[in-house]
N, C-alpha and C positions, 0 to 999 in steps of 0.2 A: 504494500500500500504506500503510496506517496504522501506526502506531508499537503500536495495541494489537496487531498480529500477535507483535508484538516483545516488547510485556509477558506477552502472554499465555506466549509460548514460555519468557520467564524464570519466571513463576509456576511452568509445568509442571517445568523442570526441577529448583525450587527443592522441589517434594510430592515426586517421585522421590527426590532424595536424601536429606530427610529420612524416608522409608519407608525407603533403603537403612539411614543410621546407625541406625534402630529395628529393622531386621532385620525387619517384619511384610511376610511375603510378598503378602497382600491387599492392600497398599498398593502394593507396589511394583509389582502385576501392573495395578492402576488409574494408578500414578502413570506405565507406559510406554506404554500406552494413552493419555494426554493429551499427556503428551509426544511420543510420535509423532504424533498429529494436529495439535498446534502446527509441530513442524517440515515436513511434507504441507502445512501453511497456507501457510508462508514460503518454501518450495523452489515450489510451486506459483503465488504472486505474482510471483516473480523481481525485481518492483520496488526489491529490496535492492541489486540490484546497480549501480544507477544511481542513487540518492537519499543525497546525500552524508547526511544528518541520518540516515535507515535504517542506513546503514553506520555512522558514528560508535556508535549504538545497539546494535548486533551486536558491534562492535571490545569492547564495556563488558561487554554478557552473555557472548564467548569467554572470559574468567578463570572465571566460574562453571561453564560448561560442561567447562571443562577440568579442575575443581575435581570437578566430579560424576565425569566418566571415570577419575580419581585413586581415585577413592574404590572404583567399579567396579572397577576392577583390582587394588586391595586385597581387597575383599573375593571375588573370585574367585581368590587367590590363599590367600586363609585357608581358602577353604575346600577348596581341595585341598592345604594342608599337612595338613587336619583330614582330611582323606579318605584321605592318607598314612599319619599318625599310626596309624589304626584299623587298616588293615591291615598294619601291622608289629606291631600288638599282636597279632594273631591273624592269622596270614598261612594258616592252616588254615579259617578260617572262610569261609562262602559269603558273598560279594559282592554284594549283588542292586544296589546302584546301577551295578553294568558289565555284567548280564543283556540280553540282547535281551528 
């Protein structure tokens, strides 16, 4: 396995999160689209698991990726305060984001 599997999968995860803090759903729906095919590339090589220089590599992109999941969890959680917030304004009013 080569190391650009490994930059590659940092690039991806690095448009992801930058599309996350911009909020532009277009982006973020292309930046998981790449980011999943980086990680399909690396889960799919396996050679990470056995190449100490691969591994040293990954150990470095884990803070960024962890950093991105941070950021995921925030703003899924903003946005069901905001999802909250609306229906305590008007708890009479129809809902259609919880419609089948």
């Amino acid at each position: 396995m080569s190391l650009a599997l490994i930059d590659d999968l940092s690039v991806a995860a690095s448009q992801l999160r930058d599309a996350m803090q911009r909020a532009d759903l277009a982006d973020i729906e292309k930046g998981l689209d790449g980011f999943r095919s980086s990680i399909e590339a690396v889960q799919a090589n396996g050679a990470w698991r056995s190449e100490p220089q691969i591994k040293a590599k990954i150990a470095e992109l884990m803070s960024e990726l962890d950093a991105s999941r941070g950021l995921a969890l925030l703003l899924g959680d903003m946005a069901g305060q905001a999802h909250a917030a609306a229906a305590a304004r008007t708890p009479d009013a129809p809902q259609p984001l919880y419609r089948r």
